[in-house]
N, C-alpha and C positions, 0 to 999 in steps of 0.2 A: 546140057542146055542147048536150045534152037540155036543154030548158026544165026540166023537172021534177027535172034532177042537184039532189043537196042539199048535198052534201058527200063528201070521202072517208069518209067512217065511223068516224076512228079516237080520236074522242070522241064522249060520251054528255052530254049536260045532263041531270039529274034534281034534284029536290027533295030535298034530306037528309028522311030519317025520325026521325036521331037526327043527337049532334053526331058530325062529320066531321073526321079531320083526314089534312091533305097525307100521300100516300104510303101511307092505308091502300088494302085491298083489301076488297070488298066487292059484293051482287049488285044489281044494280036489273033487278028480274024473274029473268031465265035468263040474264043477260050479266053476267059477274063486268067491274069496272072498278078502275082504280087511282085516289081521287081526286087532284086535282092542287093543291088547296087546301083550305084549313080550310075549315069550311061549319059555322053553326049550326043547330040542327032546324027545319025549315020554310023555310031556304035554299035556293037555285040552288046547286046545285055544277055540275061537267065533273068528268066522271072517262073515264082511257086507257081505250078498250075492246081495243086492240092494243098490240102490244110484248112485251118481257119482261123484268120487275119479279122483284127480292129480297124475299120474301115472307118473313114471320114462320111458321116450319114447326113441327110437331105432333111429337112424340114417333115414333122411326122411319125409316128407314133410305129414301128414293126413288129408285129407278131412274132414269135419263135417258130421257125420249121415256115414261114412265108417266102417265096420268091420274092428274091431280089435282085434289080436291074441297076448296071453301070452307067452314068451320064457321061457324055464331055467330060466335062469339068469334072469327074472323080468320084461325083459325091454316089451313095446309094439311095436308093427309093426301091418303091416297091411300082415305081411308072414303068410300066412295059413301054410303052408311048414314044418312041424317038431311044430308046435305051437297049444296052444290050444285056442278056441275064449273065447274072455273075456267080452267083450261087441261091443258097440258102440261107436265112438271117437264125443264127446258132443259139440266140438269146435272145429275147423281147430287148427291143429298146426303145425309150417315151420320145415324147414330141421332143421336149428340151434336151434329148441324149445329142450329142456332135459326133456320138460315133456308132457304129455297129458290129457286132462279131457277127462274118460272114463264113460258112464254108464252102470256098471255091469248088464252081463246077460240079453242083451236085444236084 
């Protein structure tokens, strides 16, 4: 193995900005992650940078294999608009679904 391997990649360590908690989604920079514990502000968190996570979905009808963007507030859409990409939506999900299978970062 390369001296310099670090890891497979498919977690992130970052500092909470705000409180954290397990199973949200969320960016640190341009890499949406899922964390995998509560974290209070100014915490160590790990959060999934791969996989794919049931997300908390926006108002709106996703295709399966459409871009999907992170708001604020958590939710997913498919609004590029003020959002940042988070993945791939892994399933169609209808207007009245509340949630979406995302595959992070793809």
């Amino acid at each position: 193995m390369a001296k310099n391997y670090k890891g497979a990649g498919c977690t992130m360590t970052f500092v909470a900005a705000a409180v954290v908690l397990s199973g949200a989604a969320l960016m640190v920079g341009d890499t949406a992650v899922v964390a995998k514990t509560d974290a209070a502000s100014g915490e160590t968190c790990v959060g999934e940078a791969e996989g794919v996570f049931n997300l908390p979905k926006a108002a709106g009808a996703i295709s399966q294999g459409a871009k999907v963007y992170l708001s604020s507030d958590g939710q997913i859409s498919t609004t590029a608009s003020g959002n940042k990409l988070a993945g791939k939506c892994w399933a169609a999900a209808a207007n009245g679904d509340n949630s979406v299978d995302v595959k992070l970062n793809s």
